[in-house]
C-alpha positions in Angstrom: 34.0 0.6 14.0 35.1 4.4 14.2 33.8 5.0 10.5 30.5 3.4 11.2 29.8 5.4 14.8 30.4 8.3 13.6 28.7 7.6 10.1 25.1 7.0 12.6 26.0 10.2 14.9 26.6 12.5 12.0 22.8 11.1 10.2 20.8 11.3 13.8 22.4 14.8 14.4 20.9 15.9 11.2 17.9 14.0 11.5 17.0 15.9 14.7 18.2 19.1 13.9 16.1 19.3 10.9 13.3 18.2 13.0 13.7 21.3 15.3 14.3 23.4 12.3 11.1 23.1 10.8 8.9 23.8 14.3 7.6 27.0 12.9 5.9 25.0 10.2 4.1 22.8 12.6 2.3 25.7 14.7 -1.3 24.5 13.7 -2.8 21.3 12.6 -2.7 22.0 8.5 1.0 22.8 9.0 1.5 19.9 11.2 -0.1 17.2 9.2 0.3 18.6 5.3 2.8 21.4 5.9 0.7 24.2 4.7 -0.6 22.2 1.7 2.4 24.2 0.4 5.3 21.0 -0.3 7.1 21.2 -3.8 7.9 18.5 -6.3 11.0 16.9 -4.7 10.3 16.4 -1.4 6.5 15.7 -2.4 8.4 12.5 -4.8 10.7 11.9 -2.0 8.3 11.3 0.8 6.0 9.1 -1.6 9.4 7.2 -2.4 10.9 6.8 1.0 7.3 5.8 2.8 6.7 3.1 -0.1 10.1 1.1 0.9 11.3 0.3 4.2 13.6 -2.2 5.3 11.2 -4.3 4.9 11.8 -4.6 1.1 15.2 -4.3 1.1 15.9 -7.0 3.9 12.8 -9.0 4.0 10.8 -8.9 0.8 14.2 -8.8 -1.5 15.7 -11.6 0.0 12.5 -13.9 -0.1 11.3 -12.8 -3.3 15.3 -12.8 -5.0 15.0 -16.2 -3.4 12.2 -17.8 -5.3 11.7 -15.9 -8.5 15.8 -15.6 -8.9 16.4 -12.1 -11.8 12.9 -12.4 -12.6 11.9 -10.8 -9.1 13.4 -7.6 -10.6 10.0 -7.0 -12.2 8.5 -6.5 -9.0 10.8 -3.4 -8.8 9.5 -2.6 -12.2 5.8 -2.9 -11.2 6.2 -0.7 -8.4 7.9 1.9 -10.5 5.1 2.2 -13.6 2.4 0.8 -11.8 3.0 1.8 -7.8 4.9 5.4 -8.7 3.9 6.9 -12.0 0.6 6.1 -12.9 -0.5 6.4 -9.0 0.7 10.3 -9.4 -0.8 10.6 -13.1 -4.2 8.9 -12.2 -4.7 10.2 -8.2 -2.2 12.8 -7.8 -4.4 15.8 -9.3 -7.9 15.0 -8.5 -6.3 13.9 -5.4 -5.1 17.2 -4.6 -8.0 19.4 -6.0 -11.1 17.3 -4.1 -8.9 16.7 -0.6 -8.8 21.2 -0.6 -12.2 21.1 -1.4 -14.0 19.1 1.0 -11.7 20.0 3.5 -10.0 16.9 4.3 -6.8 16.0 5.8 -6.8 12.4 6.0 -8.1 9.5 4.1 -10.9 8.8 6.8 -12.1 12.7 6.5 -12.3 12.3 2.9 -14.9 9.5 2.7 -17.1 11.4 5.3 -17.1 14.2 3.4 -17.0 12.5 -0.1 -20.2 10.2 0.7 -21.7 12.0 3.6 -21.3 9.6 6.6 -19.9 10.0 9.7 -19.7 6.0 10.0 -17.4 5.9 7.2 -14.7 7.9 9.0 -15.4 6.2 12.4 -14.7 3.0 10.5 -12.2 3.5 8.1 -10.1 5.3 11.3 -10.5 2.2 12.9 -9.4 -0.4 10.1 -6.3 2.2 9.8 -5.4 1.9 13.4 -5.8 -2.0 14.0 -3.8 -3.0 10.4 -1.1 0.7 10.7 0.4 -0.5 14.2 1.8 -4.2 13.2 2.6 -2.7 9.7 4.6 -0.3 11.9 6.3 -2.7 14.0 7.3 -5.0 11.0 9.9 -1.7 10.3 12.1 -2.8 12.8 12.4 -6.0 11.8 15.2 -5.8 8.8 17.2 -3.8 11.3 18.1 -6.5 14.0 20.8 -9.2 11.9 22.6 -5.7 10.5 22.6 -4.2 13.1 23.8 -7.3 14.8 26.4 -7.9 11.6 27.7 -4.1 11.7 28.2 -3.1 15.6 27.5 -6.3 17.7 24.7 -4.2 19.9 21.8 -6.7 21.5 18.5 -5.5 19.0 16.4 -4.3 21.1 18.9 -1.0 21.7 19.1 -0.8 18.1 15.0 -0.6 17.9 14.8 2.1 21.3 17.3 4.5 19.8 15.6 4.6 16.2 12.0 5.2 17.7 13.2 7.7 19.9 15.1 9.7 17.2 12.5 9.7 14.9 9.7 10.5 17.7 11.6 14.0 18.2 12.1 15.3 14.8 8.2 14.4 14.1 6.6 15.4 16.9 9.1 18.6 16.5 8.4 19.8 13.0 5.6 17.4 11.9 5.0 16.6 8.0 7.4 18.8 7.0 10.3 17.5 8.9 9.5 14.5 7.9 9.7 15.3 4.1 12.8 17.3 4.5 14.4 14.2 6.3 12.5 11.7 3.7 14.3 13.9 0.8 17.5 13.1 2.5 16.9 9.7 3.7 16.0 9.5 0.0 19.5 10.5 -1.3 21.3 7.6 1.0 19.0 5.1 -0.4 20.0 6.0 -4.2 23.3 6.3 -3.7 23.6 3.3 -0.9 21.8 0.7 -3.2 23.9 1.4 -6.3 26.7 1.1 -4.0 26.2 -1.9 -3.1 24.8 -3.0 -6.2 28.4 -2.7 -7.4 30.2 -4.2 -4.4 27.8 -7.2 -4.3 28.6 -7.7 -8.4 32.1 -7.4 -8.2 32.7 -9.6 -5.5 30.9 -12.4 -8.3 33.0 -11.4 -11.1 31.0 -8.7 -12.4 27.4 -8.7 -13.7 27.5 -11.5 -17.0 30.1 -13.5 -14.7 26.8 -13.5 -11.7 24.3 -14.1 -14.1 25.9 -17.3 -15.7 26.4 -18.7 -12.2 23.0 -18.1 -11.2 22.0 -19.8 -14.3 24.0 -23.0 -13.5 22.2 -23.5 -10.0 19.4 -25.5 -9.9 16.8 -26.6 -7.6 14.5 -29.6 -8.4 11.8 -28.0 -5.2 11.5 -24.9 -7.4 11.4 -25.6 -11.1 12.9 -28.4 -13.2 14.1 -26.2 -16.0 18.1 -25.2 -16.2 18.8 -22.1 -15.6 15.2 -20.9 -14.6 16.8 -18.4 -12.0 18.4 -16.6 -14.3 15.1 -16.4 -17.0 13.2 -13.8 -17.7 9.9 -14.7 -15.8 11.4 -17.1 -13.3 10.0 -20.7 -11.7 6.4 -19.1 -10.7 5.6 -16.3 -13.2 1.7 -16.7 -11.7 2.6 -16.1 -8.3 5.2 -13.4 -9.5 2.9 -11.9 -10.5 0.6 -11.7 -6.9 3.4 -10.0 -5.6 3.8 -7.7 -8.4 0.1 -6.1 -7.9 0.0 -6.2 -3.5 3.2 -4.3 -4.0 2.3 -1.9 -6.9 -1.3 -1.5 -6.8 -1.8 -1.4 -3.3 -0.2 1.7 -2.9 -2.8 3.7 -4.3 -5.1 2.4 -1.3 -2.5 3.0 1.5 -3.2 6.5 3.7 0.1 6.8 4.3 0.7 7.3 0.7 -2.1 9.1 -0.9 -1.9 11.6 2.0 1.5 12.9 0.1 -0.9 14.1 -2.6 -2.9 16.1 -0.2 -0.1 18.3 0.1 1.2 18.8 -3.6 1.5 22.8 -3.7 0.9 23.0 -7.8 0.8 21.8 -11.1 4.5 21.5 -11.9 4.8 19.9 -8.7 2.5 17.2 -10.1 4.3 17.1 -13.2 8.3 17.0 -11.9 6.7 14.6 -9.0 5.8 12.1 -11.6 8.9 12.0 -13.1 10.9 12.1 -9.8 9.0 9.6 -7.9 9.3 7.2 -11.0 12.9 6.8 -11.2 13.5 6.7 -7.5 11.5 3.7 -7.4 13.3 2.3 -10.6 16.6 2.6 -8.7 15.5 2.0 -5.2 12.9 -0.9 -5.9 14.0 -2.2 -8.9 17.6 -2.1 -7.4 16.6 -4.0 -4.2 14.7 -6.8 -6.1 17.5 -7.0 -8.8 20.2 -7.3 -6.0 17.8 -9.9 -4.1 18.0 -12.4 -7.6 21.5 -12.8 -6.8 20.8 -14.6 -3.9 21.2 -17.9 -4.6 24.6 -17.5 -5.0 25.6 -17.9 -1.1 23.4 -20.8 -0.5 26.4 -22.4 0.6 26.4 -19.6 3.7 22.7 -18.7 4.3 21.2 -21.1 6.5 17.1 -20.7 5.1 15.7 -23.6 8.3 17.3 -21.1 10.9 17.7 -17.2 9.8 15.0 -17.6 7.2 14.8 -14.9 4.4 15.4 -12.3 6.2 19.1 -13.9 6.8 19.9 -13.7 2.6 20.6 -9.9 1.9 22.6 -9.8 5.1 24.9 -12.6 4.4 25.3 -10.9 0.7 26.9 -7.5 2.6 28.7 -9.6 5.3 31.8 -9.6 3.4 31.9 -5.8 2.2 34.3 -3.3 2.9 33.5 -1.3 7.0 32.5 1.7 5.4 30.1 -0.1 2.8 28.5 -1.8 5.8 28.2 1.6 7.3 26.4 2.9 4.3 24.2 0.2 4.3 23.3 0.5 8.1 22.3 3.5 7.3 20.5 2.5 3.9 18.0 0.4 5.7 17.7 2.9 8.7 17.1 5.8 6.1 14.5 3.1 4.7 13.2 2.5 7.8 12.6 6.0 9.4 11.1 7.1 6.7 8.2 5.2 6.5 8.1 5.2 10.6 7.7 8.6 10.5 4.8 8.2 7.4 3.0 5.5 9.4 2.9 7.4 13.0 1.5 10.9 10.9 -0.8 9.1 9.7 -1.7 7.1 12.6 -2.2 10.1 15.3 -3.8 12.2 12.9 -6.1 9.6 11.7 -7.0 9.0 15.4 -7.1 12.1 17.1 -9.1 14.1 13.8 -11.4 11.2 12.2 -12.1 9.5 16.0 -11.8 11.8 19.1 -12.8 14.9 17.9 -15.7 13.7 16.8 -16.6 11.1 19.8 -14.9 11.8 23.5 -13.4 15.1 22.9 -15.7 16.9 21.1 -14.4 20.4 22.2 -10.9 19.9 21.0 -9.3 23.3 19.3 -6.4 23.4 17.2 -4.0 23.5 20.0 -5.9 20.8 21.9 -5.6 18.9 18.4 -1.4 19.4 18.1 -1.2 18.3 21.6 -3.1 14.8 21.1 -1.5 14.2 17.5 1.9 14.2 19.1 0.9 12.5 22.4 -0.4 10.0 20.1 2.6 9.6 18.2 4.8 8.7 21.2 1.9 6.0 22.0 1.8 4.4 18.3 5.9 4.4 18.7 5.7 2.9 21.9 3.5 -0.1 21.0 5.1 -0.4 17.9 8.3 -1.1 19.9 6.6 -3.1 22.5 5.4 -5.7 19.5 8.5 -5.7 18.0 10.1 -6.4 21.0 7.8 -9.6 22.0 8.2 -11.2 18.4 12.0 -10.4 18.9 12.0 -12.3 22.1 9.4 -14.7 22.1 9.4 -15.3 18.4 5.3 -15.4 18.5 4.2 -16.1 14.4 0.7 -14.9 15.1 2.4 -11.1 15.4 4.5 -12.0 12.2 1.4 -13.3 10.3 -0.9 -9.8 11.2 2.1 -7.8 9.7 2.0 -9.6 6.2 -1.8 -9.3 6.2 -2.0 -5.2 7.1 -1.0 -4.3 3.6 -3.8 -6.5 1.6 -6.2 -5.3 4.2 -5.5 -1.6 3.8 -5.6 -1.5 0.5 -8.5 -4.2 -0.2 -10.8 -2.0 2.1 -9.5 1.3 0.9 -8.3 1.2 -3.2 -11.2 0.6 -4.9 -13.7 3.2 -2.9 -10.8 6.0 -2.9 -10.6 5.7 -6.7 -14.3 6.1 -7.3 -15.0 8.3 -5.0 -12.6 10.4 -7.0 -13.9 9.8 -10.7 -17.7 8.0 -10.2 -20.4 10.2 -9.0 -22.8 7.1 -8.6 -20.5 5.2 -5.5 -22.5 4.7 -2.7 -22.3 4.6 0.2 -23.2 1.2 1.3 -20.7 0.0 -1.5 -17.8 1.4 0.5 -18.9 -0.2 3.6 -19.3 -3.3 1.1 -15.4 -3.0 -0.1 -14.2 -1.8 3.8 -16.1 -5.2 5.0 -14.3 -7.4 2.0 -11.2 -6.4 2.4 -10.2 -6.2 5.7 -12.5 -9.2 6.6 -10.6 -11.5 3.3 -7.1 -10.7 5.1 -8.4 -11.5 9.1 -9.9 -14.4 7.3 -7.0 -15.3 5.6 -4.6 -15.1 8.8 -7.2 -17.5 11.3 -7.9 -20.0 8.6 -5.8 -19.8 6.0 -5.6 -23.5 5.2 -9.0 -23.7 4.3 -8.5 -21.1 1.4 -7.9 -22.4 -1.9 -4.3 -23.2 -2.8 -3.4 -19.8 -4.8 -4.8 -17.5 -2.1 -3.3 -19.3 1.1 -0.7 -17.1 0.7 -1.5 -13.2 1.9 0.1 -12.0 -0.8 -2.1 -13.2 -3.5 -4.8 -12.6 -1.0 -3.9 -9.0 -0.7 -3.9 -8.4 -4.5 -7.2 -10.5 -5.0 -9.0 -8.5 -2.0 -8.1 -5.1 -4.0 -8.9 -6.4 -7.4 -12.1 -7.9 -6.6 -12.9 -4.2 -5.0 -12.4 -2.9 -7.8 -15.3 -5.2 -9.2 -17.5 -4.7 -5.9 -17.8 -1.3 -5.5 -19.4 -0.3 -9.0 -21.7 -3.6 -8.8 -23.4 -2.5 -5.3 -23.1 0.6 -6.4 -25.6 -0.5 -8.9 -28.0 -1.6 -6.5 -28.2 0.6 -3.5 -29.4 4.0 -2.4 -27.9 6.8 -4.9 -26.6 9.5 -3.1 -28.0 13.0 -3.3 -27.6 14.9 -6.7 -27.2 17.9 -5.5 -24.8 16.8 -3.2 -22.5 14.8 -5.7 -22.7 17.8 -8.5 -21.2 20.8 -5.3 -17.9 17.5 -4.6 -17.6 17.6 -8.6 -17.6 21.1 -8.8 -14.3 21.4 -7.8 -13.4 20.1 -11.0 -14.4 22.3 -13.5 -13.4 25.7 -11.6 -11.6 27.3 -14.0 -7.7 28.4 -14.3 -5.3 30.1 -16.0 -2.2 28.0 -17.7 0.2 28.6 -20.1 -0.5 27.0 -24.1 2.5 24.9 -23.8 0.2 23.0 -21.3 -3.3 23.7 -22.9 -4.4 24.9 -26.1 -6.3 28.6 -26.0 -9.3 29.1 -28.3 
């Protein structure tokens, strides 16, 4: 118990100290939400890595989805490596960058009033961001209780005060970049806690063929009839597999909290080492949370699914490690979890107090006015988040469990598809992002009140989720199509910001 205490006190120290430490970036409202635009490769990858997965993949989505697909869930991991980390940096990261500086954007709701010249559009897409961010938010605390509760014995809702309140100081203190510097260590603890236990979790089975051939020899008539499907390449559901594979890879390209790393890329090689750095974090980190999770099955005889559900299985896998293991692993999942906190509540305040009340109650705000509602807020969205968490915790209410599944589809149904044209099409309209904001988010509230009534594939919000961004993708060119073009003018000064010329080296482009 020692070894653990003081494992938590020495991470919170830091935590908070760097938060302090970087005050004199956060002196004005650039600095304080993108750090000066001026944030290199590593911590650029890092944040990107550490707000893509919380606890809730490592506890919640890992267990259920190691659960049902068995190895085979390891190529969610995969997905969210190729498809969710590189080719979101190769395909977003630069233009990304380049239009964000030159329309003079710091969030994702500034961007598509500036990109398609509506002031509706930010109202809107603030708002969609602050109903489906908060329960997203909340759902961080929930891989944290039966850990916690394994590890130190402490009643939960302690557990959820004391990491709210940490990471409240050191964001509100040194703002986007504390939060990267923290991400890029949070970051560390996750590669190195996951292999760790990785290890551990094999060895305890008698090593990795030794797991694999039990896993082979269980069966279960509910899921598939074929031997050893949970040790198969594609697993008992490859179709449903592969839902989860595209919510959890492609949506990230529609998520604010993610593309707003991009915003603050400092150069090309940042792009370049990013890519390359964010790709094998998530290979390690997701892929090794998902391969871990396919293991499973193998304590069936000690996880009780009918009364600790999913979230119970990666638990019961660590129950049996080593104190300081544990530790490491307590502090895995918090690292996981504070990370993407601090993401969602940046993202949240400044989404709120630029995109909404500066332009509607409190018109006359200046840039001090702005730091002092961005952090006001952030000990609001932290507070509510807690409050939620709290209330499901106690009162076990599904309705608050449902809304967090469906905040990921919804963000990225409404936001993907017009965030990606808006960046390469010059003919997106307007009224075909109000078109893709309405289908999305509307699919998911849809799919929540009356999900039974949806055809069998998409009663479950994951598949929902995927189809909602997929079918955006679709949507937003076809209305496109048949609407109001937007000005010519207009569309050829946003482009313009492309072909400015620069200066690089030949190694990276050919001279004449």
């Amino acid at each position: 118990m020692l070894i653990k205490v003081c494992m938590l006190v020495v991470f919170f120290g830091v935590m908070v100290g760097i938060g302090f430490y970087c005050r004199r970036h956060a002196t004005d409202v650039n600095g304080f939400v993108l750090g000066g635009r001026n944030v290199g490769p590593w911590l650029t990858a890092f944040a990107y890595g550490t707000s893509y997965f919380s606890a809730v993949i490592f506890v919640g989505y890992a267990g259920q989805f190691g659960w049902k697909y068995g190895i085979a869930s390891t190529w969610i991991g995969i997905g969210n490596a190729v498809l969710g980390s590189m080719l979101a940096w190769i395909v977003l990261g630069r233009r990304t960058r380049v239009m964000t500086h030159h329309l003079n954007s710091a969030t994702m709701p500034q961007f598509f009033e500036q990109r398609f010249q509506s002031r509706g559009l930010k109202i809107g897409a603030s708002a969609i961001i602050f109903i489906f961010l908060i329960p997203y938010t909340a759902s961080l605390y929930n891989g944290l209780s039966r850990l916690f509760g394994m590890a130190f014995n402490i009643d939960y809702t302690v557990c959820i005060f004391v990491m709210a309140v940490l990471t409240g100081v050191y964001v509100i203190a040194g703002g986007y970049m504390a939060t990267a510097i923290n991400d890029f260590i949070q970051g560390l603890i996750m590669l190195f806690g996951i292999v760790a236990v990785i290890a551990a979790v094999l060895s305890s089975n008698g090593g990795f063929l030794e797991s694999l051939n039990k896993l082979a020899a269980i069966e279960d008539a509910s899921a598939s009839s074929q031997p050893g499907v949970f040790a198969s390449f594609f697993g008992p559901d490859p179709l449903n597999l592969l839902g989860v594979v595209i919510l959890t890879s492609l949506g990230t390209w529609g998520l604010p909290q993610m593309v707003q790393k991009f915003y603050a890329i400092k150069s090309e090689e940042a792009i370049d080492k990013g890519t390359v750095i964010s790709t094998l974090f998530a290979v390690v980190v997701s892929g090794g949370c998902y391969f871990l999770g396919g293991f499973g099955r193998l304590y069936s005889d000690q996880v009780d699914l009918a009364a600790g559900g999913f979230d119970s299985i990666i638990p019961t896998m660590l129950s049996n490690l080593s104190p300081l293991l544990i530790g490491l692993v307590v502090i895995l999942v918090l690292s996981a979890s504070m990370s993407t906190l601090s993401s969602l509540v940046m993202a949240s305040s400044s989404t709120l107090t630029l995109d909404f009340l500066k332009d509607t109650c409190m018109k006359d705000m200046d840039d001090k006015k702005q730091l002092f509602t961005m952090r006001a807020l952030i000990i609001v969205f932290i507070a509510i988040s807690v409050v939620i968490a709290i209330v499901q915790y106690k009162s076990n209410i599904t309705f608050i469990a449902q809304l967090m599944g469906v905040s990921w589809g919804a963000l990225a149904g409404a936001f993907l598809a017009p965030f990606l044209y808006g960046l390469y099409w010059k003919k997106a309209t307007k009224a075909a992002v109000w078109t893709s904001f309405i289908f999305g988010s509307g699919l998911m509230i849809l799919n929540m009140l009356f999900r039974s009534s949806f055809p069998v594939l998409l009663q479950s919000p994951i598949n929902a989720g995927a189809a909602a961004m997929l079918i955006g993708l679709v949507l937003v060119p076809a209305v496109s199509m048949f609407t109001r073009k937007p000005e010519a003018q207009l569309i050829e000064d946003v482009f313009a910001c492309y072909d400015v010329k620069v200066y690089a080296k030949q190694k990276k482009i050919l001279g004449d």
